[in-house]
Chimera marker file (.cmm) of the C-alpha trace (Angstrom):
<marker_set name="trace">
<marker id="1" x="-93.602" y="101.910" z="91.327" r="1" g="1" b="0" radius="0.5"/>
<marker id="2" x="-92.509" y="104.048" z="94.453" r="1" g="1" b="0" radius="0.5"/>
<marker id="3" x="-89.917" y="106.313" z="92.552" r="1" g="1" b="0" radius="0.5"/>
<marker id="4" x="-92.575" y="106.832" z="89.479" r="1" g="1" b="0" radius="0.5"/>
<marker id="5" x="-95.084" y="107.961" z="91.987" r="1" g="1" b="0" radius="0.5"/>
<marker id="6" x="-92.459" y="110.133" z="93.350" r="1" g="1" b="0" radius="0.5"/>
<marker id="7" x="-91.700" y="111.443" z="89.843" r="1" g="1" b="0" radius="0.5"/>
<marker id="8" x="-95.099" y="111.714" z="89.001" r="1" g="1" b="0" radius="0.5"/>
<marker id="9" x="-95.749" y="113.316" z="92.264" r="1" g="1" b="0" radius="0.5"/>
<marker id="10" x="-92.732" y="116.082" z="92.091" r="1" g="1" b="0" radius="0.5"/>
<marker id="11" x="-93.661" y="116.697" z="87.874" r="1" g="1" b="0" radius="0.5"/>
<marker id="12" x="-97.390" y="117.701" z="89.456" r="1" g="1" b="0" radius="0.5"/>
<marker id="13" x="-96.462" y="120.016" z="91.997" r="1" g="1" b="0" radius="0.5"/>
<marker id="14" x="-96.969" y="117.715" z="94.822" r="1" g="1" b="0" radius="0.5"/>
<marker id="15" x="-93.512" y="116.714" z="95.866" r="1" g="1" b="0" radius="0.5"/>
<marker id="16" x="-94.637" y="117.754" z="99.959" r="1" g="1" b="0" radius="0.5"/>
<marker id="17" x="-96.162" y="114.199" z="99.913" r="1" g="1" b="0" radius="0.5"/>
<marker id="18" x="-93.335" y="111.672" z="99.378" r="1" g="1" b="0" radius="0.5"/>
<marker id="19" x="-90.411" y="114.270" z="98.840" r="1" g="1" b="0" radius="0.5"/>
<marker id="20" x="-88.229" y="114.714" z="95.714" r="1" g="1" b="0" radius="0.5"/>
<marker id="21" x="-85.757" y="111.769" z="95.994" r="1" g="1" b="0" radius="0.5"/>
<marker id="22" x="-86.559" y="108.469" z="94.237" r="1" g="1" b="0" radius="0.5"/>
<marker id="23" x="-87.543" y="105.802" z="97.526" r="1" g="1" b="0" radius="0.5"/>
<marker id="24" x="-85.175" y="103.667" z="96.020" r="1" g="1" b="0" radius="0.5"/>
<marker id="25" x="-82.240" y="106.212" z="96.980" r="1" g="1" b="0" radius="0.5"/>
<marker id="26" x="-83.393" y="106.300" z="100.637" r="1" g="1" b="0" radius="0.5"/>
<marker id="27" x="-82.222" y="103.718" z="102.585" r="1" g="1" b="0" radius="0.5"/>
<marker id="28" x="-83.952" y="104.241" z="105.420" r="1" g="1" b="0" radius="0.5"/>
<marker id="29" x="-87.543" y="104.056" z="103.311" r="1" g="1" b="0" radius="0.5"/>
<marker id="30" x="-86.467" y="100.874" z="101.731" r="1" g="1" b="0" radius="0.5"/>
<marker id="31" x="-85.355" y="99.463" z="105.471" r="1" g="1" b="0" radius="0.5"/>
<marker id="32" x="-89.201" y="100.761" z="106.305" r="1" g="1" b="0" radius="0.5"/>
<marker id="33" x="-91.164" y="99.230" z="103.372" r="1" g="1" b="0" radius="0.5"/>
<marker id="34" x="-88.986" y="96.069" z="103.721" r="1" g="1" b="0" radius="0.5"/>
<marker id="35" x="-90.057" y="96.415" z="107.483" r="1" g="1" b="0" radius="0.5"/>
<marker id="36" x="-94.291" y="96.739" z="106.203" r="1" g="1" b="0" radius="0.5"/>
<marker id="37" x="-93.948" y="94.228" z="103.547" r="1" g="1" b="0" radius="0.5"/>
<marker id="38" x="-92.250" y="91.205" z="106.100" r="1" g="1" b="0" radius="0.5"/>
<marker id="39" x="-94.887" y="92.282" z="108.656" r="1" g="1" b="0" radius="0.5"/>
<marker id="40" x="-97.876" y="92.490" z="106.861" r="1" g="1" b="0" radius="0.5"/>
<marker id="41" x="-99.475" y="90.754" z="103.472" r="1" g="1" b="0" radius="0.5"/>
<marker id="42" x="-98.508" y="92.224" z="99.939" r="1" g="1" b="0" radius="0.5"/>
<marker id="43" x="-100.802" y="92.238" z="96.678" r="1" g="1" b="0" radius="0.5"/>
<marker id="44" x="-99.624" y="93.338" z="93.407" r="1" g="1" b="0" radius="0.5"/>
<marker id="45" x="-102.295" y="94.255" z="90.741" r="1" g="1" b="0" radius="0.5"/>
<marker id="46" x="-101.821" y="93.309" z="87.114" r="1" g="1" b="0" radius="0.5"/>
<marker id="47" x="-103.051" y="94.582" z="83.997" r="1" g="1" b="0" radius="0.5"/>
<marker id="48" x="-102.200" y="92.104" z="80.998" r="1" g="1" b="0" radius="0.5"/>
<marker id="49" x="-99.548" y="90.318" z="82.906" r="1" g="1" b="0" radius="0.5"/>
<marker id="50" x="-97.469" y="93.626" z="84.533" r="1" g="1" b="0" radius="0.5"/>
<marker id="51" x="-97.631" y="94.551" z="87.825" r="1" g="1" b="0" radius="0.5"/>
<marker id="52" x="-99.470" y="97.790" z="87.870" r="1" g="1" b="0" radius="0.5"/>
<marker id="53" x="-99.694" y="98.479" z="91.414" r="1" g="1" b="0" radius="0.5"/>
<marker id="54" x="-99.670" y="97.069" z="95.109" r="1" g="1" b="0" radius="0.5"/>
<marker id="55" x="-100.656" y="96.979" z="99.065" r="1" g="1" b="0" radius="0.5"/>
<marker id="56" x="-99.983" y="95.847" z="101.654" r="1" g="1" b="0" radius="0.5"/>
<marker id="57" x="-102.369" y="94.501" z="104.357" r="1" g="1" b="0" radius="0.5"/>
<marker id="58" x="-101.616" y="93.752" z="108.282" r="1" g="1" b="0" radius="0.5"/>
<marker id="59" x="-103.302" y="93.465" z="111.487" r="1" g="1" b="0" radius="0.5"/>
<marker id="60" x="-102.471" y="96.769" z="113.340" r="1" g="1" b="0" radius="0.5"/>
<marker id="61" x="-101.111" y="99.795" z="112.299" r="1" g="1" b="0" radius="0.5"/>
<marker id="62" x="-97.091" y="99.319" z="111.258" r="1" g="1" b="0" radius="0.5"/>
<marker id="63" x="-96.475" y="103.179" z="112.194" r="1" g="1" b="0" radius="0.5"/>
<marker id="64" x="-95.470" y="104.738" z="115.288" r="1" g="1" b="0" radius="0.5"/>
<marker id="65" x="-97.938" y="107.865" z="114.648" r="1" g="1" b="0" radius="0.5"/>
<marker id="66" x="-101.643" y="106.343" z="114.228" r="1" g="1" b="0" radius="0.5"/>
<marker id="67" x="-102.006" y="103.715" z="117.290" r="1" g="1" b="0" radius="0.5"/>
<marker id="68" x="-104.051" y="100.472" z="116.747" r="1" g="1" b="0" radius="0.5"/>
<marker id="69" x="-108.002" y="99.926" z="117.042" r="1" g="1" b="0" radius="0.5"/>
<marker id="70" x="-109.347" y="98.512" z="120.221" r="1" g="1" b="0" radius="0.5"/>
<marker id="71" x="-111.212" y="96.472" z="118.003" r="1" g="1" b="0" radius="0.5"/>
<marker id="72" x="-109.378" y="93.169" z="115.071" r="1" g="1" b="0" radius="0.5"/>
<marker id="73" x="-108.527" y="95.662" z="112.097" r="1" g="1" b="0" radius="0.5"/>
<marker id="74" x="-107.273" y="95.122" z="108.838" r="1" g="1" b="0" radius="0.5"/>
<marker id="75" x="-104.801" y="97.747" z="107.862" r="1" g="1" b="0" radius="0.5"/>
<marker id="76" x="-104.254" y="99.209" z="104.291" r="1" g="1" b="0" radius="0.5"/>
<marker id="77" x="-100.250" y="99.965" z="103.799" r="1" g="1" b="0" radius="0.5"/>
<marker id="78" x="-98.206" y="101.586" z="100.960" r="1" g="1" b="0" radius="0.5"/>
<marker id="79" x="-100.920" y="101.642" z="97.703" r="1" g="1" b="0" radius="0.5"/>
<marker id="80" x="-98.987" y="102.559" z="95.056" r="1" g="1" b="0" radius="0.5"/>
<marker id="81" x="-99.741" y="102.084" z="91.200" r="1" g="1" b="0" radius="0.5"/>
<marker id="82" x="-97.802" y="102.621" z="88.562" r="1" g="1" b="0" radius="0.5"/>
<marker id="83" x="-98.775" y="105.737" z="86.571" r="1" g="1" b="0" radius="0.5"/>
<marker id="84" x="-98.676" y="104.007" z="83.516" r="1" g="1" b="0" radius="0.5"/>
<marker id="85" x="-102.347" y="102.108" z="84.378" r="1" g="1" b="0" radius="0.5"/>
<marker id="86" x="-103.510" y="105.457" z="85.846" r="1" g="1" b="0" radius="0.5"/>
<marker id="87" x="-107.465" y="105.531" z="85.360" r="1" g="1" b="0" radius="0.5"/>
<marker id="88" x="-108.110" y="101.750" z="84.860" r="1" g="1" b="0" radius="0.5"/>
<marker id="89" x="-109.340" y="101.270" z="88.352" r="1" g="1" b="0" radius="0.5"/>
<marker id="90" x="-106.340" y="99.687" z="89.788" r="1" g="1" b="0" radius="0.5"/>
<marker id="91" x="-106.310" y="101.361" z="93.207" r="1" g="1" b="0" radius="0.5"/>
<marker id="92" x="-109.710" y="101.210" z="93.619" r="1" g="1" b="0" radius="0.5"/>
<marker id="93" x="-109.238" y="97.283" z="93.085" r="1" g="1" b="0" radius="0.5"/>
<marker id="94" x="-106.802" y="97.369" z="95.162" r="1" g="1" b="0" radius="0.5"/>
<marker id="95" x="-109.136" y="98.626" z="97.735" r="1" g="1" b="0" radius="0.5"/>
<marker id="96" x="-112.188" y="96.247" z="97.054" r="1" g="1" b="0" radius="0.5"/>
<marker id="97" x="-109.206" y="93.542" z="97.488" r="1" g="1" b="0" radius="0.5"/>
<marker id="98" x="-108.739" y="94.941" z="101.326" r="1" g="1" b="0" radius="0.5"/>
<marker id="99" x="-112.581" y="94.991" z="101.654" r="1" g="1" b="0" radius="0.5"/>
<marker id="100" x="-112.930" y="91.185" z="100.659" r="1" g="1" b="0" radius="0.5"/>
<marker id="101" x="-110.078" y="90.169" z="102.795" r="1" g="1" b="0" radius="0.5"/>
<marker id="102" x="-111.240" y="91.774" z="105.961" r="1" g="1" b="0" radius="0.5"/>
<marker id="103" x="-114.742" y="90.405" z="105.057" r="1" g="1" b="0" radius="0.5"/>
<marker id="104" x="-112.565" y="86.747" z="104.669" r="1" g="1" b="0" radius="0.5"/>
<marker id="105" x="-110.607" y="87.672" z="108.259" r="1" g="1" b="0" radius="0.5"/>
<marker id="106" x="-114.656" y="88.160" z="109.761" r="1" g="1" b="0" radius="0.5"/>
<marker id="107" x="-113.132" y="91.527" z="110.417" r="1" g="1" b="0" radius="0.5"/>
<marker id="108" x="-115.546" y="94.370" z="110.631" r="1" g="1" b="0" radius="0.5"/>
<marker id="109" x="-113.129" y="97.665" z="110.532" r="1" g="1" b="0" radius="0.5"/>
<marker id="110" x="-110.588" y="98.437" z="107.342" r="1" g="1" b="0" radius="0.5"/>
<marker id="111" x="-108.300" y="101.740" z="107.831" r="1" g="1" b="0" radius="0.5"/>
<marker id="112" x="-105.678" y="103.752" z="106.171" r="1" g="1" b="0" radius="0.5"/>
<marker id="113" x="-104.294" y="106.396" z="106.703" r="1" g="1" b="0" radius="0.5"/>
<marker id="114" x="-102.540" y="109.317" z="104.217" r="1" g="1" b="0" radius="0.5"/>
<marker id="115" x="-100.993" y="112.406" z="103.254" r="1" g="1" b="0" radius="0.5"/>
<marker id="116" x="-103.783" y="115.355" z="103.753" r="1" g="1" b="0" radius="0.5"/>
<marker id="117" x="-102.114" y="118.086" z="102.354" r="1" g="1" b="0" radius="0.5"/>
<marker id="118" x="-102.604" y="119.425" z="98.436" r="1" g="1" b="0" radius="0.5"/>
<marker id="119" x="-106.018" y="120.140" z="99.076" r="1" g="1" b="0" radius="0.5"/>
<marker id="120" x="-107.014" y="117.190" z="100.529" r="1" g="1" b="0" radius="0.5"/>
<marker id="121" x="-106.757" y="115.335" z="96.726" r="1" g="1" b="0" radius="0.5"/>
<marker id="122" x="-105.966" y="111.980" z="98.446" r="1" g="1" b="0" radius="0.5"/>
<marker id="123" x="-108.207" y="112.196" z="101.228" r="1" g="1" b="0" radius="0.5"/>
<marker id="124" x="-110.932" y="112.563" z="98.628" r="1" g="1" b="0" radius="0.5"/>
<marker id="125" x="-109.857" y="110.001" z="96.717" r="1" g="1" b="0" radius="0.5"/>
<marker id="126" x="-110.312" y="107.458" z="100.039" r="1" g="1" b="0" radius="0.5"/>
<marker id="127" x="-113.751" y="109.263" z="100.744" r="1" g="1" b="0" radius="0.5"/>
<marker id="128" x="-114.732" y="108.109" z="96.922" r="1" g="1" b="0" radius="0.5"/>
<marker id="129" x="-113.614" y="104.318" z="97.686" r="1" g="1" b="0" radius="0.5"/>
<marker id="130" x="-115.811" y="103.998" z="101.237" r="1" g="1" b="0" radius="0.5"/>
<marker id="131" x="-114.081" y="105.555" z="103.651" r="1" g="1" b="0" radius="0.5"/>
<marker id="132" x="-114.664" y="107.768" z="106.062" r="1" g="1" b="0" radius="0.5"/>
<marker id="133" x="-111.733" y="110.638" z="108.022" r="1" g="1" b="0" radius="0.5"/>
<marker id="134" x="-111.239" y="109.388" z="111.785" r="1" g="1" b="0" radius="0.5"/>
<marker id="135" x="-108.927" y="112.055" z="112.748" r="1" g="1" b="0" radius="0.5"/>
<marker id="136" x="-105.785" y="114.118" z="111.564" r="1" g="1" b="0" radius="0.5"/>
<marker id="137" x="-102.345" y="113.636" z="112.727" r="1" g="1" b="0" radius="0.5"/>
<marker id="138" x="-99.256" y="115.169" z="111.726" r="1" g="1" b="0" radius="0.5"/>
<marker id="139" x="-95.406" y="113.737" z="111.389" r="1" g="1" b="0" radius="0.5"/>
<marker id="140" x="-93.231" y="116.097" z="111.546" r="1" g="1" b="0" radius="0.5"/>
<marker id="141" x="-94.899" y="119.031" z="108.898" r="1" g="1" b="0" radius="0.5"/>
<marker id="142" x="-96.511" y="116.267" z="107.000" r="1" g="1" b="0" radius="0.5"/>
<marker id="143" x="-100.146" y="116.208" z="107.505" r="1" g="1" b="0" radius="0.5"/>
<marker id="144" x="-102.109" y="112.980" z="107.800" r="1" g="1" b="0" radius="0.5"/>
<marker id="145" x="-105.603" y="111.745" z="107.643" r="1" g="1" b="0" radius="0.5"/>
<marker id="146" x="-106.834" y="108.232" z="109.305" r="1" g="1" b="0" radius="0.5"/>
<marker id="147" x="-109.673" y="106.914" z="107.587" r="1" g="1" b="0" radius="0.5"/>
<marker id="148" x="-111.951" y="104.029" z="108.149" r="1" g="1" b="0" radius="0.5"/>
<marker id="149" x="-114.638" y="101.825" z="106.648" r="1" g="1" b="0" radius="0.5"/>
<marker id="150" x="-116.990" y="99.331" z="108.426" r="1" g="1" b="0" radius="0.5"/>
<marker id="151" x="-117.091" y="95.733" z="106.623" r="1" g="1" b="0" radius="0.5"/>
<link id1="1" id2="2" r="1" g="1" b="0" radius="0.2"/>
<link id1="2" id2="3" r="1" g="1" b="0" radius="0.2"/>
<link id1="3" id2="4" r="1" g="1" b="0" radius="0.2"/>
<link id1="4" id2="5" r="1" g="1" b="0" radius="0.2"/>
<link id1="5" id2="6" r="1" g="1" b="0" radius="0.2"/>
<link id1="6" id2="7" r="1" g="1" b="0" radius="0.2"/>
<link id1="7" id2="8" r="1" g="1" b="0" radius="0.2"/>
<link id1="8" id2="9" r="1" g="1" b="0" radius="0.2"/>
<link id1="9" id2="10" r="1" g="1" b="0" radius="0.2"/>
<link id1="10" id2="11" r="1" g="1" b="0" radius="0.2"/>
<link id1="11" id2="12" r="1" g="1" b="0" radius="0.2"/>
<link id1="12" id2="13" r="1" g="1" b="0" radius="0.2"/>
<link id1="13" id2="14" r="1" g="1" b="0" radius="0.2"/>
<link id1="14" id2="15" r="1" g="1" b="0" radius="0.2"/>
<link id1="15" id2="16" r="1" g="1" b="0" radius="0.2"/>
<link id1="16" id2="17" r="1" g="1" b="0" radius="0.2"/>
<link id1="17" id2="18" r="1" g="1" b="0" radius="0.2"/>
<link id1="18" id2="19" r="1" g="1" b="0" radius="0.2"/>
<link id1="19" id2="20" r="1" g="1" b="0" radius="0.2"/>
<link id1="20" id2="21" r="1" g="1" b="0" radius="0.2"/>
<link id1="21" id2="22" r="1" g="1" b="0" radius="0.2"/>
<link id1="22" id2="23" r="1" g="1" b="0" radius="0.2"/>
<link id1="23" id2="24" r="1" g="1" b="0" radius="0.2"/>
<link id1="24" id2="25" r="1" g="1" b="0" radius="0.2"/>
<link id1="25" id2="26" r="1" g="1" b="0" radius="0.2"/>
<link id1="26" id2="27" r="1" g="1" b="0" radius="0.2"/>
<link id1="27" id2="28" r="1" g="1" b="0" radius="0.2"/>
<link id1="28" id2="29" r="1" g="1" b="0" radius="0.2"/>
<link id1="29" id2="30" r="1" g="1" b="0" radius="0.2"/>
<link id1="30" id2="31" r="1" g="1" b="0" radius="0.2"/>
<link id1="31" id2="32" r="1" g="1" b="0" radius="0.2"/>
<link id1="32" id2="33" r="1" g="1" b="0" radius="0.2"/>
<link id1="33" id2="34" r="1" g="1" b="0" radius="0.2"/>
<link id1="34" id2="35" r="1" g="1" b="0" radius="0.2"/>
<link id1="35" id2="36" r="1" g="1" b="0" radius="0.2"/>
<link id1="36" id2="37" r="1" g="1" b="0" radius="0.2"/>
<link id1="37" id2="38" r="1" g="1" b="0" radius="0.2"/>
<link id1="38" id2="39" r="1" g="1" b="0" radius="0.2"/>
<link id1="39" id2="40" r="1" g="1" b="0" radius="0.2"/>
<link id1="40" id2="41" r="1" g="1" b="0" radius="0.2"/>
<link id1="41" id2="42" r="1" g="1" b="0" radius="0.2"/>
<link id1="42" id2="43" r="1" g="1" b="0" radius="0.2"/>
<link id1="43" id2="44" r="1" g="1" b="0" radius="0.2"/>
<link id1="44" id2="45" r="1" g="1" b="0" radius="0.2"/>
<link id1="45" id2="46" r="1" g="1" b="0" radius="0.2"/>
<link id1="46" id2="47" r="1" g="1" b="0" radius="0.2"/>
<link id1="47" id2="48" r="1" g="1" b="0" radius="0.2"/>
<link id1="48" id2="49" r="1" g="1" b="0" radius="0.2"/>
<link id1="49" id2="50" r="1" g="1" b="0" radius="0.2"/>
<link id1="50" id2="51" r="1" g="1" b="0" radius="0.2"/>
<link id1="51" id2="52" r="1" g="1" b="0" radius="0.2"/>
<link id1="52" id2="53" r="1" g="1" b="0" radius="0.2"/>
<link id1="53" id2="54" r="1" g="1" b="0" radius="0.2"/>
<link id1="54" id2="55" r="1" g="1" b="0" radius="0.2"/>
<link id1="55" id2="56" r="1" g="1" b="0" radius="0.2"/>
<link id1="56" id2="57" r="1" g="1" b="0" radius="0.2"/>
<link id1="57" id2="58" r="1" g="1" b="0" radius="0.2"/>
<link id1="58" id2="59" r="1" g="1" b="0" radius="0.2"/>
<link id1="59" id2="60" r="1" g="1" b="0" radius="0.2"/>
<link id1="60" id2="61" r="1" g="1" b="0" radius="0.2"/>
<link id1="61" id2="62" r="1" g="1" b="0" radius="0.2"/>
<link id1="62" id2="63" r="1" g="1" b="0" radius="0.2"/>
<link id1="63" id2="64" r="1" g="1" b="0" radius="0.2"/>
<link id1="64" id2="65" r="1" g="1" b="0" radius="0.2"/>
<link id1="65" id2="66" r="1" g="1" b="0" radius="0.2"/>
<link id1="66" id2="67" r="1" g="1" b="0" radius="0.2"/>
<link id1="67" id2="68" r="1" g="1" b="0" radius="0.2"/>
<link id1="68" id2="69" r="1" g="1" b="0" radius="0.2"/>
<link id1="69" id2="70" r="1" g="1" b="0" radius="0.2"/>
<link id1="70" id2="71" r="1" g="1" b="0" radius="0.2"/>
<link id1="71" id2="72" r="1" g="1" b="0" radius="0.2"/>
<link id1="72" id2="73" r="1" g="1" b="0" radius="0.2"/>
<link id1="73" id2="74" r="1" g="1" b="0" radius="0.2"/>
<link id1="74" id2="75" r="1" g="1" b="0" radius="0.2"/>
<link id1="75" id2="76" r="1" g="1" b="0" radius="0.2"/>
<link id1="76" id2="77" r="1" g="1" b="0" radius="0.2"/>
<link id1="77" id2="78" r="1" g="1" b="0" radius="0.2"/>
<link id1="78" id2="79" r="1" g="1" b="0" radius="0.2"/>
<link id1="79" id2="80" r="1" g="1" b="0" radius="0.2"/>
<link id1="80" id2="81" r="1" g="1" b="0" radius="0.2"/>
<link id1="81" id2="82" r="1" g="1" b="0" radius="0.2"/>
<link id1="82" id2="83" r="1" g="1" b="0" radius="0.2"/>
<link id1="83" id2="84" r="1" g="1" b="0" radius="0.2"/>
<link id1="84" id2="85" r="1" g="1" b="0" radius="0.2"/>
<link id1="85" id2="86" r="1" g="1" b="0" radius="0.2"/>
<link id1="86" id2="87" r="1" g="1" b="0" radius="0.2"/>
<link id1="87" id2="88" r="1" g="1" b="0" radius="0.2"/>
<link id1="88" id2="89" r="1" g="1" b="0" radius="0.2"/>
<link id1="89" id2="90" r="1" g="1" b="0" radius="0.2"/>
<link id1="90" id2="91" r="1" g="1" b="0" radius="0.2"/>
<link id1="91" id2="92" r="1" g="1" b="0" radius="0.2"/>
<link id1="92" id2="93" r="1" g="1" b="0" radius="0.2"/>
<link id1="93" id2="94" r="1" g="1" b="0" radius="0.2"/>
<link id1="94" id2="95" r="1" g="1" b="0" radius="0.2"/>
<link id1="95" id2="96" r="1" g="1" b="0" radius="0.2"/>
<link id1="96" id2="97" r="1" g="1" b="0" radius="0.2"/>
<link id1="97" id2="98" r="1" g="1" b="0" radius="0.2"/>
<link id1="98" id2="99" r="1" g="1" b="0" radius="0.2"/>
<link id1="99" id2="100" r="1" g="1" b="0" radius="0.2"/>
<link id1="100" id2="101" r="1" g="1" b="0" radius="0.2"/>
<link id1="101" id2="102" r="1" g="1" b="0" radius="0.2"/>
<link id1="102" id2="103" r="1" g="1" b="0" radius="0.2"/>
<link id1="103" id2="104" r="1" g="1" b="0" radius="0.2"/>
<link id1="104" id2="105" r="1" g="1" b="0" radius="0.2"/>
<link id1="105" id2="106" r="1" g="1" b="0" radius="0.2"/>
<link id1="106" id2="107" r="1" g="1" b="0" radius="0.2"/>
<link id1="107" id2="108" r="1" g="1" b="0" radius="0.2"/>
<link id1="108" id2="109" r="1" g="1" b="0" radius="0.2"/>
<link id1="109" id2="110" r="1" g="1" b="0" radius="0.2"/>
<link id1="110" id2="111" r="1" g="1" b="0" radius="0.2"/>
<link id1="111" id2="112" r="1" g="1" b="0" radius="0.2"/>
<link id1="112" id2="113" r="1" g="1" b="0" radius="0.2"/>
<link id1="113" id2="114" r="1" g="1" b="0" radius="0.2"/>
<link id1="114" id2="115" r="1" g="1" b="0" radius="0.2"/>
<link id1="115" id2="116" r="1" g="1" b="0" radius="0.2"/>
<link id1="116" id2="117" r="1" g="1" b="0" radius="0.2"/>
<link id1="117" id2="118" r="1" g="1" b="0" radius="0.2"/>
<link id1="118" id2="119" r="1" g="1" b="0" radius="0.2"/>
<link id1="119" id2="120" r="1" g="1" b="0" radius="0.2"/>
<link id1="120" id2="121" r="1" g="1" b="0" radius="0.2"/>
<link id1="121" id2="122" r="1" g="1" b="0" radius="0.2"/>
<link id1="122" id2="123" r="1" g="1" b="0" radius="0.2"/>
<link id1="123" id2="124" r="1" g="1" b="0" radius="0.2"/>
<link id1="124" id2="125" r="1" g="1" b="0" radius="0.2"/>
<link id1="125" id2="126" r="1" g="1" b="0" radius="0.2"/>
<link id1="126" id2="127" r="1" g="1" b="0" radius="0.2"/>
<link id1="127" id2="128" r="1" g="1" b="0" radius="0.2"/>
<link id1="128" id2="129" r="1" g="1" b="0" radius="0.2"/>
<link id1="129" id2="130" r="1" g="1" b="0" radius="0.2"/>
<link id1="130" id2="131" r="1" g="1" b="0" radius="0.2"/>
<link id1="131" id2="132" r="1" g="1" b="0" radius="0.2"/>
<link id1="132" id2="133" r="1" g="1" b="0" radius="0.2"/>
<link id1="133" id2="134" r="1" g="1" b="0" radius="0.2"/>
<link id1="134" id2="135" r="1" g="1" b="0" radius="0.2"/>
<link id1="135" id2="136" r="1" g="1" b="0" radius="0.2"/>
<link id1="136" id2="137" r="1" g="1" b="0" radius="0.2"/>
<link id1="137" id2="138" r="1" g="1" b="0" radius="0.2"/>
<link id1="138" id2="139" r="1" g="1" b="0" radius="0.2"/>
<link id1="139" id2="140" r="1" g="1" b="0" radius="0.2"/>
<link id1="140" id2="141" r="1" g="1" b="0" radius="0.2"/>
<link id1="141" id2="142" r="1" g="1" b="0" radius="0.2"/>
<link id1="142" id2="143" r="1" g="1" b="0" radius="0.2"/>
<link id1="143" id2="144" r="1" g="1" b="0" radius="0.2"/>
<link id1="144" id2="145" r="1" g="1" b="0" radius="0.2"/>
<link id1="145" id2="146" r="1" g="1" b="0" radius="0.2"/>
<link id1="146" id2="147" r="1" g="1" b="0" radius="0.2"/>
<link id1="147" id2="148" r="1" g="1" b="0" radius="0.2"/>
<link id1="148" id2="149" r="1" g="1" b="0" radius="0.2"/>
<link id1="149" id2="150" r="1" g="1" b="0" radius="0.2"/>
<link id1="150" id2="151" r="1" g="1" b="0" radius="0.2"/>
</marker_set>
């Protein structure tokens, strides 16, 4: 699902986000999202039996650049979906998923946090699904949003 986003994100122009190398040919992003995926919770999405895209959840922040709550948090990690299910409502599934398990947790605070650049396109997309920007950060040149939503 990660090198079809990347595809799809390099075919539309938007290749600042993720880069233009399939994850899968990075080692050191497949050490990382090995790294998220032992430390925190995965969900994959189906539609009709195939995996159509995924999360994963933790407890804190698994980044050095956004620094965790003083409050329990639920953190959203790596949504991806494959391109092929684009506009069935996956992510935004996804999404309600993170809401219902911090709800199950009794935790009150869900966050995120995402590339900013290309006009903002993915912040909006988290502003759509509940959340609201915290603050901006930046890694390297890539700019990032933290978002939040209260549960």
């Amino acid at each position: 699902m990660f090198d079809s986003a990347v595809n799809w994100l390099v075919a539309n122009g938007r290749s600042a986000q993720w880069g233009t190398v399939p994850w899968s040919q990075r080692p050191e992003v497949v050490t990382k999202i090995g790294r998220m995926m032992r430390l925190g919770t995965p969900w994959i999405a189906e539609v009709d039996g195939e995996a159509a895209g995924t999360l994963t959840l933790s407890t804190t922040p698994l980044s050095d650049y956004v620094e965790a709550a003083d409050e329990p948090e639920v953190y959203i990690h790596l949504l991806v979906i494959d391109r092929r299910f684009s506009g069935l409502g996956v992510g935004s599934t996804l999404l309600a998923h993170a809401v219902d398990e911090a709800r199950r947790l009794g935790v009150g605070l869900l966050r995120v946090d995402c590339y900013a650049g290309s006009e903002g396109k993915l912040v909006d997309y988290y502003r759509r699904n509940g959340f609201t920007p915290v603050s901006t950060f930046t890694v390297g040149d890539w700019p990032g949003q933290l978002l939040a939503q209260r549960v």
